[in-house]
N, C-alpha and C positions, 0 to 999 in steps of 0.2 A: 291289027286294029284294037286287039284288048289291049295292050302296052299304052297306045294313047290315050284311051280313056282311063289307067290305072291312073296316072297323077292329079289330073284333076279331082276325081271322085275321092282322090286319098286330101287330098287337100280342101275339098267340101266339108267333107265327115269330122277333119280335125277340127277345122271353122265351125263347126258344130257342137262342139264340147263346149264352150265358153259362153257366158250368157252374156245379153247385152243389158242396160241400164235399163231402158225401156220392161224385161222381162223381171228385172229384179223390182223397178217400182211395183210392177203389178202384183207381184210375192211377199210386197210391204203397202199397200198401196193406205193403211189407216195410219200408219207412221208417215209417210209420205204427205198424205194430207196436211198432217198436224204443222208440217215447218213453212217456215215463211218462204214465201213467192222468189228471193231470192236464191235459196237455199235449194228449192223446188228446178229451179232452171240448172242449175250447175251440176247439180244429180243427176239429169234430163242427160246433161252433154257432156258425162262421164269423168268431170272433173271434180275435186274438192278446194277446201281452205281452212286457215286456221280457225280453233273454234267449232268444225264440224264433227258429232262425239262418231261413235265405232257406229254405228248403224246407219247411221248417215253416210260413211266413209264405203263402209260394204255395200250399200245400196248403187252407191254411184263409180266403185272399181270393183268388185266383186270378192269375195273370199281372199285374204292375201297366202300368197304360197310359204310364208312363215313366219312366226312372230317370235319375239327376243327382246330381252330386258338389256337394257344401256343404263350404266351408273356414272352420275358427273355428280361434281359438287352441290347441285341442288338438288339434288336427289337419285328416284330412279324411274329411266321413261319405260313407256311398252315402246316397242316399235315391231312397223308390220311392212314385210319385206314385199314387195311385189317385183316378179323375174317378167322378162320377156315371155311370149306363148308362140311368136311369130314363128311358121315353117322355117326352118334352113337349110338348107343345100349344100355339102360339100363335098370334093371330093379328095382320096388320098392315095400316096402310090408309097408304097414300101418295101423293103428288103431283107428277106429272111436266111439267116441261114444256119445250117446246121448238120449233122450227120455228112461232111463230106460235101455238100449240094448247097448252090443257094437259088432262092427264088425269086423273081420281081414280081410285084402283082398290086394291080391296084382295087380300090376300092369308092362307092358313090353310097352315098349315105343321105338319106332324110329321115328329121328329127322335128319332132311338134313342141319343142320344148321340155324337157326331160329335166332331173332337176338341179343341172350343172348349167345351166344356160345363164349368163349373168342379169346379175338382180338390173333393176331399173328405176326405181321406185323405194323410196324411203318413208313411210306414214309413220312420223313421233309422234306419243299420246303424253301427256303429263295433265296431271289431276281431270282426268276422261275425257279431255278435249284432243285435237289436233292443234301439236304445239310450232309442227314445223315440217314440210314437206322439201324430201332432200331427193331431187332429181341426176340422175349420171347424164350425161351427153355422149353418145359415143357417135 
């Protein structure tokens, strides 16, 4: 019985770590105020667009998991990387061998996102705005 309640409850708790939009306007809620009614909804529903500065962007995706400078011809952008968080399940079966012996053995693994997990999410900044949001499809 404890085995079946282990995944879920592990799967709670990780869903727990990450905040929602909702939790971060109210952690901003005087800056939140201040922007226009459009801006105000898109925060709300966890999305952004060009144009919205770093506060506005964290408000509405949360902390991004690393940020890095890109240099082109017009100059140099920040950019703010955001990876997947989502549980994943895999499992693996391999072969070892050595001293004489070898062994098969597998292995089942879950991961909350760790920080190999691939990026997902591209936020370009140029002169403090968002200049361009570069999404993967996988």
């Amino acid at each position: 019985m404890k085995q079946k309640l282990l995944l879920p409850t592990l799967l709670f708790v990780l869903a727990g770590c990450a905040t929602t939009p909702a939790e971060r306007i109210e952690n901003n809620r005087t800056a939140y105020a201040s922007w226009p009614p459009e801006v105000q909804a898109r925060v709300r529903a966890g999305e952004i667009a060009p144009g919205f500065t770093p506060v506005q962007v964290r408000v509405a995706l949360g902390e991004p998991d690393h940020v890095y400078d890109r240099t082109t011809a017009s100059g140099t952008a920040e950019i703010w990387g955001y990876r997947s968080h989502r549980p994943r399940f895999s499992i693996g079966i391999g072969v070892m061998g050595g001293g004489g012996s070898t062994r098969v053995g597998g292995s089942t693994v879950m991961s909350s996102g760790g920080p190999y997990q691939d990026e997902i999410l591209r936020v370009v900044f140029e002169n403090g705005v968002v200049s361009a949001i570069e999404q993967t499809t996988r």
